[in-house]
C-alpha positions, 0 to 999 in steps of 0.5 A: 974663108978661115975655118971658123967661118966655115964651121959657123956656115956649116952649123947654119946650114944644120939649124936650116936642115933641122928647121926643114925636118931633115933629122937623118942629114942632120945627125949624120953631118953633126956627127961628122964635125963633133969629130973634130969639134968636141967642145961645141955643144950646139952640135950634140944639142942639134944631134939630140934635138933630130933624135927627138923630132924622130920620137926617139927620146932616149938617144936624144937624152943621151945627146942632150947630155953630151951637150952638157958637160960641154956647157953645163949652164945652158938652159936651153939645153936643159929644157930640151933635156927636161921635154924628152925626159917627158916624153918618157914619163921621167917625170921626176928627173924633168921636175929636177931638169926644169928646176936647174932650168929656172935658177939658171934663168927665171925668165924662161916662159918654156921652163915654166910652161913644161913645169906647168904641163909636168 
């Protein structure tokens, strides 16, 4: 198995561990590969999206951010950021999260939702 393969099968068992609420093995185990795979965003997107379902917005916008500039482009990355932004009452920096969100892709019901709910 080249190890591309099995970092792909390692990411799949991390969206399968974060589809089951298990957000510690998640962060733990991402975190051990973003050691070693500093330029591929879903891994801090997976750690900042734990971060959030265990209510803690602050680390999960801090992750979210690292995801980033990794992938500056990536919408879906933004919308995460604009939620926790939400959770924490930064409004005004969620507006200006799902604004980037909407000129990147306009067909994204999520951004348009959280604006609405914003």
């Amino acid at each position: 198995m080249s190890n591309k393969t099995k970092l792909e099968e390692q990411i799949i068992n991390l969206v399968n561990d974060f589809n089951h609420k298990l957000y510690d093995k998640v962060v733990n185990r991402a975190l051990e590969l973003k050691k070693l795979n500093k330029e591929i965003s879903i891994l801090p997107n997976l750690i900042g999206a734990s971060y959030a379902g265990k209510n803690d917005h602050e680390k999960a916008i801090f992750y979210y951010r690292e995801a980033l500039k990794i992938d500056p482009n990536n919408f879906e990355l933004i919308n995460n950021l604009g939620k926790s932004q939400i959770e924490i009452k930064e409004f005004d920096e969620a507006i200006k999260s799902f604004e980037k969100s909407k000129k990147i892709n306009q067909n994204n019901f999520d951004t348009y939702f959280n604006l609405g709910l914003i």
